[in-house]
C-alpha positions in Angstrom: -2.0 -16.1 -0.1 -1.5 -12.6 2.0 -0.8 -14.8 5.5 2.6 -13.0 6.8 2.9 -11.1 3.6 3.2 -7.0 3.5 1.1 -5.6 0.7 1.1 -1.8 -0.5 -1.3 0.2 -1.9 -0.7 3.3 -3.9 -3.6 5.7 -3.4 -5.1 3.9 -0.9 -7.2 6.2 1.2 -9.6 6.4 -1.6 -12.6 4.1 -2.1 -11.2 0.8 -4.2 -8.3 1.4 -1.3 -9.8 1.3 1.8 -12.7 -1.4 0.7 -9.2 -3.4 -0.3 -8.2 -2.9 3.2 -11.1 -4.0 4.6 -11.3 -7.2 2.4 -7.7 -8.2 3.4 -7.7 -7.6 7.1 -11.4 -9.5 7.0 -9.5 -12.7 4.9 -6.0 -12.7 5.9 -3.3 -12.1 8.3 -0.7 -10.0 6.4 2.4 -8.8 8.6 2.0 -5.3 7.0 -0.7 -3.5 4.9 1.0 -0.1 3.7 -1.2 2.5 2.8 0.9 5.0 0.1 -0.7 8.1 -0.3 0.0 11.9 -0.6 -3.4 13.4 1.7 -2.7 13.4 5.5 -5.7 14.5 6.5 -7.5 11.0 4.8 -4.6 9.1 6.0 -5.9 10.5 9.7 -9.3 9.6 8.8 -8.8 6.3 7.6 -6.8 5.4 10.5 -9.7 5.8 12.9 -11.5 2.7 11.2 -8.0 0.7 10.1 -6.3 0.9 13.2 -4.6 -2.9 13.2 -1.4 -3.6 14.1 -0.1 -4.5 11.0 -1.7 -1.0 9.2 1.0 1.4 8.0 0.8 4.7 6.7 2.9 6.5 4.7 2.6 10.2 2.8 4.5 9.9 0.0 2.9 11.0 -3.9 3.8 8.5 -6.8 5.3 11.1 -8.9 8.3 10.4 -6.3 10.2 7.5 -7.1 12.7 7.9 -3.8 9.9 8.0 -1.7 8.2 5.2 -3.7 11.1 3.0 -3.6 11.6 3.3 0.5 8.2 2.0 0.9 8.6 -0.8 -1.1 10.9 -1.7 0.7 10.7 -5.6 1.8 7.1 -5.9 0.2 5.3 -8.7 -1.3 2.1 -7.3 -3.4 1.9 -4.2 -4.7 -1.9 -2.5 -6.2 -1.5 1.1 -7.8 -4.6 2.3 -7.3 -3.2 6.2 -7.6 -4.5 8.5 -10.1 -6.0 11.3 -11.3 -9.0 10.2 -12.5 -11.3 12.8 -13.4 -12.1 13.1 -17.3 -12.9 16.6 -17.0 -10.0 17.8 -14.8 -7.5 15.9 -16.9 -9.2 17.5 -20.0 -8.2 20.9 -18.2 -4.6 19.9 -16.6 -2.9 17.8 -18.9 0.1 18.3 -17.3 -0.9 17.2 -13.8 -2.3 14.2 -15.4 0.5 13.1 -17.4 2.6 13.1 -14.1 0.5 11.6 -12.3 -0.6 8.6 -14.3 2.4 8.4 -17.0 5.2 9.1 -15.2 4.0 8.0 -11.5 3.1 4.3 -13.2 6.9 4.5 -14.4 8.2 5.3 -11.0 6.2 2.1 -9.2 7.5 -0.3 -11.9 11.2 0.8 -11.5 10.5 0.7 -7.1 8.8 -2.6 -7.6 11.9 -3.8 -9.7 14.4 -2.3 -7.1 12.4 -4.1 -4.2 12.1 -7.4 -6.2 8.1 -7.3 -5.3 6.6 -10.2 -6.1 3.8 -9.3 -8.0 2.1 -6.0 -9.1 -1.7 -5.2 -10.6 -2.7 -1.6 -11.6 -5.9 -0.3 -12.6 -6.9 0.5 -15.5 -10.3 2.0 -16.4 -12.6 1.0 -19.3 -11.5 4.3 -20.9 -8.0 3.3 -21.9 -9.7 1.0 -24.5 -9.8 3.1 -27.5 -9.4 6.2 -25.9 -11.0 10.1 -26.4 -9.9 11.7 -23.7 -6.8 12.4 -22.5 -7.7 10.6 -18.6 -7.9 7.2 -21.3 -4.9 7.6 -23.1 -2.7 8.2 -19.6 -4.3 4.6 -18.3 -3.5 3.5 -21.9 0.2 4.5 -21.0 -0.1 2.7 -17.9 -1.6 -0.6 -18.9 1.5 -0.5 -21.7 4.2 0.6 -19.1 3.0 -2.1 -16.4 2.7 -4.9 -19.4 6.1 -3.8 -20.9 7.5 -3.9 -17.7 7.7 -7.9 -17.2 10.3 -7.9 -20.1 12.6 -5.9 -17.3 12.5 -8.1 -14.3 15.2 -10.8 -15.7 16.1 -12.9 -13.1 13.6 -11.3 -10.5 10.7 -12.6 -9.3 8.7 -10.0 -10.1 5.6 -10.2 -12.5 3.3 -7.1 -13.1 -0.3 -7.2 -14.4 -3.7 -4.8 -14.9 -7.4 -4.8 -14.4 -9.4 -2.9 -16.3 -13.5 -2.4 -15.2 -16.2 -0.1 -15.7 -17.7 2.6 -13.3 -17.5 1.4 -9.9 -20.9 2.3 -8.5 -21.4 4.5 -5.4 -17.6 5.8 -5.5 -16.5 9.2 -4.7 -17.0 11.7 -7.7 -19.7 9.1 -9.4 -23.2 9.2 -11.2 -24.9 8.0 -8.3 -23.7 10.3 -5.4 -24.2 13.0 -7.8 -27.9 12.2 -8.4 -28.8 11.6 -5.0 -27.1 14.5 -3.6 -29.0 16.4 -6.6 -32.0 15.2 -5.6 -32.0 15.5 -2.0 -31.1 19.4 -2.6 -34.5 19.3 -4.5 -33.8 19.7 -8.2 -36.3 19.1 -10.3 -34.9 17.1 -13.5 -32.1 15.1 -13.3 -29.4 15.7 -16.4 -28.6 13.3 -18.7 -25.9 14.1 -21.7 -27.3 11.7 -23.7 -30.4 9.5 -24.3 -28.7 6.2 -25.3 -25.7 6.0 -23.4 -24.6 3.3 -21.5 -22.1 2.4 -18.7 -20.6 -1.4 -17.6 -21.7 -1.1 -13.6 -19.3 -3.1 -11.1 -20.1 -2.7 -7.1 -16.5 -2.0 -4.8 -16.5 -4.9 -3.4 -17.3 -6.9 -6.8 -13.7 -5.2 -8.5 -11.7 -5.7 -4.7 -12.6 -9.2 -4.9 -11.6 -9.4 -9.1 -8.4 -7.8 -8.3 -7.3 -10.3 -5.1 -8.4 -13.3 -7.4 -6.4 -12.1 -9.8 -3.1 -11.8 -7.8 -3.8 -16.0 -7.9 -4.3 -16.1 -12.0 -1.9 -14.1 -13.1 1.5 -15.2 -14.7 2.6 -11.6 -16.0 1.4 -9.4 -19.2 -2.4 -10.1 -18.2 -4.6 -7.2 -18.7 -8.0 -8.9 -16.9 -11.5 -7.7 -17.4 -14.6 -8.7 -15.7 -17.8 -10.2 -17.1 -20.2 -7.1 -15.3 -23.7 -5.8 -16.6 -24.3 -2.5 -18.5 -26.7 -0.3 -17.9 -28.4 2.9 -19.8 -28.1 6.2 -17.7 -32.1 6.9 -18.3 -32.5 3.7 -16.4 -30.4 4.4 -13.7 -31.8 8.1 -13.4 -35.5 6.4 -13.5 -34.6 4.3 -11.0 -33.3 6.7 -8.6 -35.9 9.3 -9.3 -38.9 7.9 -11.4 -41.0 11.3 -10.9 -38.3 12.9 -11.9 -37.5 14.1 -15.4 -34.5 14.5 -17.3 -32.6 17.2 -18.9 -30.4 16.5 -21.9 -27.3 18.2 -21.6 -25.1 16.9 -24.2 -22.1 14.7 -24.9 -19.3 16.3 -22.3 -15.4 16.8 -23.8 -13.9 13.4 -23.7 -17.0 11.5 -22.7 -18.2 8.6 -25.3 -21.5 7.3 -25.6 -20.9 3.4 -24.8 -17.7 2.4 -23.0 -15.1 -0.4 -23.9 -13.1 -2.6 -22.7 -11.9 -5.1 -24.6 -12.1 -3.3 -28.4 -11.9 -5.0 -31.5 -8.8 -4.5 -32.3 -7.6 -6.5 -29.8 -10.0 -9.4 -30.6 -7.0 -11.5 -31.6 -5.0 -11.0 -27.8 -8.6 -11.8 -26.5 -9.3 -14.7 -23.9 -13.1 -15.7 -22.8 -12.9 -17.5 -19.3 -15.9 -17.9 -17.1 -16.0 -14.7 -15.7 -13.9 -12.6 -17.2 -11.7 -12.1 -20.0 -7.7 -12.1 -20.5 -6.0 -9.4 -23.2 -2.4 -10.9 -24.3 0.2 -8.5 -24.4 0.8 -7.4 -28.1 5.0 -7.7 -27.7 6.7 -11.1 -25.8 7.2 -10.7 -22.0 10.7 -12.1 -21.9 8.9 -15.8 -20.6 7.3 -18.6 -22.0 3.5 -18.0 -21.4 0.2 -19.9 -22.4 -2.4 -17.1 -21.3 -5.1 -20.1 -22.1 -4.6 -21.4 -18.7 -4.5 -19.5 -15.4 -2.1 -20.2 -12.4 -5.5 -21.2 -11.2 -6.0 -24.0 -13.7 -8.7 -22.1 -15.5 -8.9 -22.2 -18.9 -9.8 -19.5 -21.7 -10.8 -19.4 -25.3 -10.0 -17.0 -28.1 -13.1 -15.1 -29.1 -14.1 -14.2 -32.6 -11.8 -11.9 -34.4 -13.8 -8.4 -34.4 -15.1 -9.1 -30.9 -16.0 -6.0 -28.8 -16.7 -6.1 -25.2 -18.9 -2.8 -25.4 -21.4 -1.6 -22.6 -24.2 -0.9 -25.7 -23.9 -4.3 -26.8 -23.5 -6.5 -24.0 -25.7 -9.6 -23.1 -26.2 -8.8 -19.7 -27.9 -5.6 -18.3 -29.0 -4.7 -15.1 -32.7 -4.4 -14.1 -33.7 -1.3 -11.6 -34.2 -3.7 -8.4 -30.7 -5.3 -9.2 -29.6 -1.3 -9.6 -31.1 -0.5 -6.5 -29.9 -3.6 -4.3 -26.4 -2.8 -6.2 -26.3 0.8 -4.6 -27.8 -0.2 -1.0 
């Protein structure tokens, strides 16, 4: 599907961006793979292990739609993977978020639409469902800007699509680094902010590989969200350190106890397919559309009306050796 094709990614010196990388280069032969991000110093650090000829680099920040729409320029497949993703930085610097998420989401439809890209996916997060914090409602923009934004292309051949997914285990800024680097440094409980929450789990490679399939499935309007296994944070804390103990530290600002990604009041939109699930857009896309089936030939069913897709409730949940092979 990517043989001779140029593919960006926005934010991709990050981890989703440079296991993406890696997962392309391994599969296909693109002609280019651009790598659109603001940091020159990871740009230069990345470059050392992605040093192909057809790797591109540009500096460029999505809250700049000229820059944005120069390196677009004659490309295939877009993934916007920027963002400030941080609940409690967001929580602090609303403003930076906003830009960043809102407004730079806006500026890669409208460069995608001016370079007639064939198809887009952005990534959501399991906090836009529902959201409490304000990191959830900017992806909640997003998803809505990047669904919207198939009623624009008119006679383009552009179609635009997101995937939402839980906490992406081992990434930069996560649970797990945290602990171990906590641990390592000696400390002698491990904090916990609450006793019964819970957390969908999904490995880098698992949500690089749900993302590339999903460039195959989707017709336009998709939000997609994988079938992954939840897991409560004593677990994963007992499992990492089972002499240690743990210190309750409360619910942080913005932080829920079980996450969501496909809530209830969007049982209606909702899809069921194998290994995954498909949420409708809520307004027409401008095209005729049967979500049911996939551009794959795959075929979904509509799920009870009050169906949640909630980490506390799920039917699958990850034991500690299937943690610990998870997290190497």
């Amino acid at each position: 599907m990517f043989n001779g094709k140029n593919i960006l990614i926005t934010g991709g010196t990050g981890s989703f961006g440079q296991t993406y990388v890696r997962r392309i280069l391994e599969r296909w032969t693109p002609n280019k793979v651009i790598v659109f991000s603001r940091d020159e110093l990871k740009q230069f650090e990345m470059a050392q292990n992605y040093d192909a000829p057809e790797m591109r680099y540009f500096l460029g920040d999505v809250r700049d739609g000229a820059r944005l729409r120069e390196a677009m320029t004659g490309v295939d497949f877009v993934i916007h993977a920027a963002a400030l993703k941080q609940v409690p930085a967001a929580e602090y610097n609303p403003f930076e978020a906003i830009k960043t998420n809102i407004h730079g989401a806006q500026n890669v439809v409208r460069a995608a639409l001016d370079a007639d890209v064939d198809r887009v996916i952005a990534l959501s997060t399991d906090k836009a469902a529902n959201p409490v914090n304000l990191y959830g409602a900017t992806k909640l923009c997003s998803d809505k800007l990047f669904v919207a934004a198939n009623n624009m292309v008119g006679a383009r051949r552009t179609r635009f699509a997101a995937v939402r997914y839980g906490n992406v285990v081992n990434s930069r800024g996560s649970v797990v680094p945290y602990f171990r680097k906590l641990i390592a440094a000696g400390a002698e409980a491990l904090p916990i902010t609450h006793p019964d929450m819970t957390r969908f789990m999904i490995t880098l490679d698992q949500g690089v590989d749900f993302v590339l399939k999903n460039f195959e499935r989707m017709q336009g309007g998709e939000i997609f969200v994988p079938k992954i296994p939840s897991m409560k944070m004593t677990d994963l804390a007992h499992a990492l350190a089972p002499d240690l103990p743990h210190d309750i530290v409360g619910i942080r600002p913005g932080e829920k106890l079980h996450e969501v990604m496909c809530p209830s009041d969007d049982s209606h939109l909702t899809l069921e397919f194998d290994d995954h699930y498909v949420i409708e857009p809520t307004i027409s896309v401008g095209f005729a559309v049967d979500f049911s089936v996939n551009r794959l030939g795959e075929r979904g069913v509509r799920v009870p009306l009050g169906f949640e897709y909630n980490s506390g409730s799920n039917d699958r949940w990850l034991s500690r050796d299937a943690f610990l092979e998870m997290v190497g």
